[in-house]
N, C-alpha and C positions, 0 to 999 in steps of 0.2 A: 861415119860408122856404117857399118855394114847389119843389115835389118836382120832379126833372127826370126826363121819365120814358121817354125810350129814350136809345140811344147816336147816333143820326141827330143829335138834338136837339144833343148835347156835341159830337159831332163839328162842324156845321159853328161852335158857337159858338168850339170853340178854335178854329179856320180863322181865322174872322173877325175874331181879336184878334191874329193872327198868333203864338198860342201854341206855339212850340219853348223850352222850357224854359233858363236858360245867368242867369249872375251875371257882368255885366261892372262896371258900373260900382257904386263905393266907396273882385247879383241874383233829377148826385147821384142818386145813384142814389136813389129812393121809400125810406122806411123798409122794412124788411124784419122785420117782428115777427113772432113766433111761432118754433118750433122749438128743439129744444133747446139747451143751453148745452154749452160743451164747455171748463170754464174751468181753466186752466194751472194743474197743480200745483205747491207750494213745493217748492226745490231743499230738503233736509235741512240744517238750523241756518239757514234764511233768511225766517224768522218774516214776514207779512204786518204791515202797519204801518198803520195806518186813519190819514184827515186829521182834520181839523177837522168838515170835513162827515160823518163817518159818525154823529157827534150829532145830525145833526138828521134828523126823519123827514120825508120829502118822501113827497108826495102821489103817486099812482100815475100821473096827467097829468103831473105835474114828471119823473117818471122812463120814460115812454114816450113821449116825441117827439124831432125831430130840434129844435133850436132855434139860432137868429142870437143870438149873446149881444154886447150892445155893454159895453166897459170903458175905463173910465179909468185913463191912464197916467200915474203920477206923474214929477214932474223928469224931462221930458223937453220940447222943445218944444211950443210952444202948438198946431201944424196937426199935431203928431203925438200930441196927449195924451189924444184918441180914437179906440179900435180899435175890430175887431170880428173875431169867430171863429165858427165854425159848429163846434156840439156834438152828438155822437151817442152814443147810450146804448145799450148791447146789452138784448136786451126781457127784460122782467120781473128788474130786478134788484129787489131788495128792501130798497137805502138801508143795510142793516147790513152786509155783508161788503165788505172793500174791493177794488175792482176795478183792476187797471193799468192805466192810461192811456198813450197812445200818441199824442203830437204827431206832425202828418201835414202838411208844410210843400213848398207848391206852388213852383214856379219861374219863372224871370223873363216876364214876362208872362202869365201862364198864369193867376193870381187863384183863388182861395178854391174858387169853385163850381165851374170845370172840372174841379179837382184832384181833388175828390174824386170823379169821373166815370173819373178816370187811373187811381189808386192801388184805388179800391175797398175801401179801407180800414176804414171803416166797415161798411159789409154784412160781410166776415170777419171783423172785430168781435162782430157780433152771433153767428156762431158761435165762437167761444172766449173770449167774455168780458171782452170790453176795452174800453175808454171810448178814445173817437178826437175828435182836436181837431184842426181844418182850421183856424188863423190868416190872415188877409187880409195882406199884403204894404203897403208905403209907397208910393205914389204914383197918378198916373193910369196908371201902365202900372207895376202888382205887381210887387214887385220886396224883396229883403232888403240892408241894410245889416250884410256881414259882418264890420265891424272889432272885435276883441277888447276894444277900449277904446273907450266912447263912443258904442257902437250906440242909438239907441232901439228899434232891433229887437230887440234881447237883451234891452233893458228891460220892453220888451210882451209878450213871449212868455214872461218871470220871472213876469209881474204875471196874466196866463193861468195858467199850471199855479196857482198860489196862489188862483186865482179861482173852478177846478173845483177843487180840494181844502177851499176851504172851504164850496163850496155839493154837492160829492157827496162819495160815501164810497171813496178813493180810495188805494190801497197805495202808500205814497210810497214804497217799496221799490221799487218796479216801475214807473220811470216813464221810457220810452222816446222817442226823436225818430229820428224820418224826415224823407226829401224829396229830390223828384227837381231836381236840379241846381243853378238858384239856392237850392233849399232843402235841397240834401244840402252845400252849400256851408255855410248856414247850419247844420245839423247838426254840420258839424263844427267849426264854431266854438263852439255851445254846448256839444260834447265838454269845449270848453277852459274855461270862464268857467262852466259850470254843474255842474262835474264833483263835486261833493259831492251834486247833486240828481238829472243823471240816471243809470238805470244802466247805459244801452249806446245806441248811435246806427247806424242804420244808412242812409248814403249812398246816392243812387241816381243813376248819372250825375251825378256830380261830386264825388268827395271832395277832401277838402282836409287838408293837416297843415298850420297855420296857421305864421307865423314868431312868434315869441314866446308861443306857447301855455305857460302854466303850468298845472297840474293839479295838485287836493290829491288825487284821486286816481286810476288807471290804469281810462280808461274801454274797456271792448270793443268794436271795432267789424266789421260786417259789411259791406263793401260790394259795387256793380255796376255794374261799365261794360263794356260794349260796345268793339269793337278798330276798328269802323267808326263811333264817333261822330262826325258831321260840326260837332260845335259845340264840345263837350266834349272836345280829341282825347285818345285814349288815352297816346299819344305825348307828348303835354302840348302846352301851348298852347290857342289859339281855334281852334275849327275857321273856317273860310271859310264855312259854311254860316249863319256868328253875327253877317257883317256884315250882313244884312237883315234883322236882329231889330229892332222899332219901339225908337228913340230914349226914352230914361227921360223926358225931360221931357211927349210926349205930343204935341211936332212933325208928327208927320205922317214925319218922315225917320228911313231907317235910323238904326243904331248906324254905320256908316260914313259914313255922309253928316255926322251932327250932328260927327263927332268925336270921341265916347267911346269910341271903341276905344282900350285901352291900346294905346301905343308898339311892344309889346312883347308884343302878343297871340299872334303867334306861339311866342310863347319858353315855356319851364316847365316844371318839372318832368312827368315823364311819372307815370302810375297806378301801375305798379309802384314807381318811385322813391317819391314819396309814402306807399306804403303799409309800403312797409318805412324812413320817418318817423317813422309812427307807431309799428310793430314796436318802435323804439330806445325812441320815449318812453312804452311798453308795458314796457320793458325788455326784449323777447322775445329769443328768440335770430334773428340772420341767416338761420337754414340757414330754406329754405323746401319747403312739402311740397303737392303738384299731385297732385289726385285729380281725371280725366276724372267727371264726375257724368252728363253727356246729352251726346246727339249734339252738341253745340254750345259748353259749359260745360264752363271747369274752374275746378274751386274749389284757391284756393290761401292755402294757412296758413302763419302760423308757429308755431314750437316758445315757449308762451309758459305761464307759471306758471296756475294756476286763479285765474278773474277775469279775468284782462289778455288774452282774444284778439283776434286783428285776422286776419281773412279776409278774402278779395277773392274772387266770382264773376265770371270773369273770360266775356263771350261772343262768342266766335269769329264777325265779320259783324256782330255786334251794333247796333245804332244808338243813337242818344238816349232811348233808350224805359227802361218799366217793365216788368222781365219778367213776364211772365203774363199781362201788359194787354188785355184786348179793346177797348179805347177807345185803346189804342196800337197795336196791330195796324191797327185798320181805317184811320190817319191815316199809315201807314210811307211813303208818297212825302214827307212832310214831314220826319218824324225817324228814317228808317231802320229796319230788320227788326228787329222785334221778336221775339224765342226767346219761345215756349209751351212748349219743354222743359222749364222750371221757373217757379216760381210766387212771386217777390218777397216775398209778403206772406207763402207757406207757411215761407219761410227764415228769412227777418229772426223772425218770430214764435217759431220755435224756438230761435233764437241768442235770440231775450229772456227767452224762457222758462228758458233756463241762465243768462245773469249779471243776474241781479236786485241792487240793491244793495249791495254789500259792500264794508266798509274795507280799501282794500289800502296798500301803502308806495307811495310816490310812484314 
C-alpha cells in the first residue's frame, strides 16, 4: 500500500467521499518504525496465549512493513467472498512473543484508508505493542452489515482475526475491537456473536446494545459519544446531520433522497439508556458512579463484578468525532468539536490492558 503522508492529504480525501461516519442501512499514516516498545503487562493469573502463527518464524520484511492483505471469505455470498484489510505491526517484533491485536473498524462511508488517518491507531501501536487491523467495509460506499444473524460482515471479520493469528504470533487472550460509528455499531455487535473470542470492545460514536444479543460470556465495554452529535444523537435516534450521508448503493443521492432512512430514524434509544443495556447484560449493578475527568468529559461507570465493566466517556459539546483526533479536529465543521482533553486510543488501551480474556458466568 501506498503511505499517506500528511493530514492535508486525509483530510480532503475524507471530504471528497463525503466521510461523516453513521450505520444506517441493514453502517495512514507512513510507518513509524523505530523507538521503543512499551508493551502492556499481564493482569496476574491471565497468562498470554500465542496463536497458530507464533510457530512459524517470519522473516524480518514479513514483520516490518504495513501490508493490504486480500482474503477469502467462506459461505458467504459470491461478490462478498473477497475482502480485504490493512495490517500494521508494531516495529521489531520478533514473531515469538505474542502480541494483542486490536481490530480498528472504520464507519459508514469513511473506508479502510481514511480510518486509519482518524483513529491513528496503528502509529500508538507501534508504541505499546499491539498488532492493528483496519478491515474494508461492503460496498461501493463502505459500510458494515450489523445483523447478529447472517452478517457476511461478522463472517469476514471471524475469518481476519483467524487470518492474523495464524500468520503472526498473536495473544488470543488479548483480542480487542474498535470503531467509530458504523463500526462501533459493528463493535457491538461482535460483543455479541464473538463474545468467547473477543476480550473487550470499545465503541466510538455509536454504541449499540443489540436486541437479541446472547453472550457466552460478559464482554467489558468502554465507550464515547459526544452530547452534540449531529448524526449519531446522544439522545438516540439519527441526527439530521445523517440525511446527506451518500446513498449505500452509490447513486449519486443522499440517504434521504434514495429512501433508506429508516421510518423511524428519529426514534431510539438514547446513550445513557443503552449503556446501562449493557450494564444489565453485564449483570452490573444500576447505581451509576460520574467522575468529571477534563474540562469537557465525564466518565461514567457502573458498579460491576471483575471482568464485566461497561463505561461511557461521556463529552459535553462533543460531536461525531474521535477524541484525541487531529485528523478529526481539523475536519469539525463537518462532524462537530472534537475534545483534545483526552485521548480515545490513551483510554480504550488501558481499559484493554485490564480485561484481557476471562471466563466469566453469563
Amino acid at each position: 500500500m501506498e503511505p499517506l503522508v500528511d493530514g492535508e492529504f486525509l483530510m480532503k480525501r475524507f471530504i471528497s467521499v463525503s466521510v461523516v461516519t453513521l450505520s444506517l442501512v441493514a453502517g495512514v499514516s507512513a510507518p513509524a518504525w523505530g523507538g521503543p516498545l512499551n508493551r502492556p503487562q499481564a493482569p496476574i493469573g491471565v497468562a498470554k496465549k500465542g496463536s497458530p502463527g507464533c510457530a512459524i518464524k517470519n522473516s524480518a520484511a514479513d514483520l516490518s512493513i504495513d501490508a493490504k492483505i486480500d482474503l477469502a471469505v467462506p459461505n458467504v455470498v459470491p461478490e462478498l467472498s473477497t475482502r480485504w484489510y490493512y495490517r500494521h505491526i508494531p516495529p521489531r517484533p520478533d514473531g515469538i512473543k505474542p502480541l494483542p491485536l486490536v481490530v480498528d473498524l472504520h464507519g459508514y462511508s469513511e473506508g479502510a484508508t481514511v480510518h486509519q488517518g482518524m483513529s491513528s491507531l496503528g502509529k500508538y501501536g507501534d508504541k505499546k505493542g499491539f498488532i492493528t487491523v483496519t478491515p474494508q467495509g461492503q460496498g461501493v460506499v463502505p459500510r458494515w452489515d450489523t445483523a447478529l444473524k447472517g452478517s457476511p460482515d461478522v463472517a469476514f471479520i471471524k475469518a481476519m482475526i483467524s487470518d492474523v493469528e495464524k500468520n503472526l504470533c498473536v495473544d488470543t487472550n488479548r483480542v480487542f475491537v474498535t470503531g467509530l460509528s458504523n463500526g462501533a455499531f459493528m463493535a457491538s455487535t461482535l460483543a455479541c456473536v464473538l463474545s468467547r473470542q473477543i476480550a473487550a470492545v470499545a465503541p466510538v460514536a455509536g454504541v449499540r446494545a443489540p436486541k437479541g444479543c446472547r453472550q457466552s460470556r460478559a464482554v467489558p465495554v468502554v465507550a464515547f459519544h459526544g452530547t452534540e452529535d449531529g448524526f449519531v444523537g446522544y439522545d438516540g435516534g439519527i441526527g439530521d446531520r445523517a440525511r446527506s450521508l451518500p446513498a449505500a448503493d452509490g447513486s449519486g443521492k443522499t440517504l434521504e433522497e434514495s429512501g433508506q432512512l429508516p421510518k423511524a430514524s428519529s426514534k431510539g434509544p438514547s446513550v445513557p439508556e443503552t449503556m446501562q443495556a449493557i450494564a444489565r447484560r453485564n449483570s452490573c449493578n444500576a447505581k451509576q458512579l460520574q467522575n468529571r475527568v477534563s474540562s469537557d468529559v465525564t466518565r461514567i461507570s457502573f458498579e460491576c463484578s471483575k471482568g464485566r465493566d461497561v463505561v461511557l466517556y461521556r463529552v459535553t459539546g462533543g460531536g461525531h468525532t474521535w477524541p484525541g483526533s487531529a485528523f478529526s479536529q481539523q475536519i469539525e465543521a463537518i462532524v462537530g468539536k472534537t475534545t483534545m482533553t483526552i485521548s480515545a486510543n490513551e483510554v480504550m488501551w488501558r481499559f484493554f490492558v485490564k480485561h484481557p480474556l476471562v471466563k466469566n458466568a453469563k
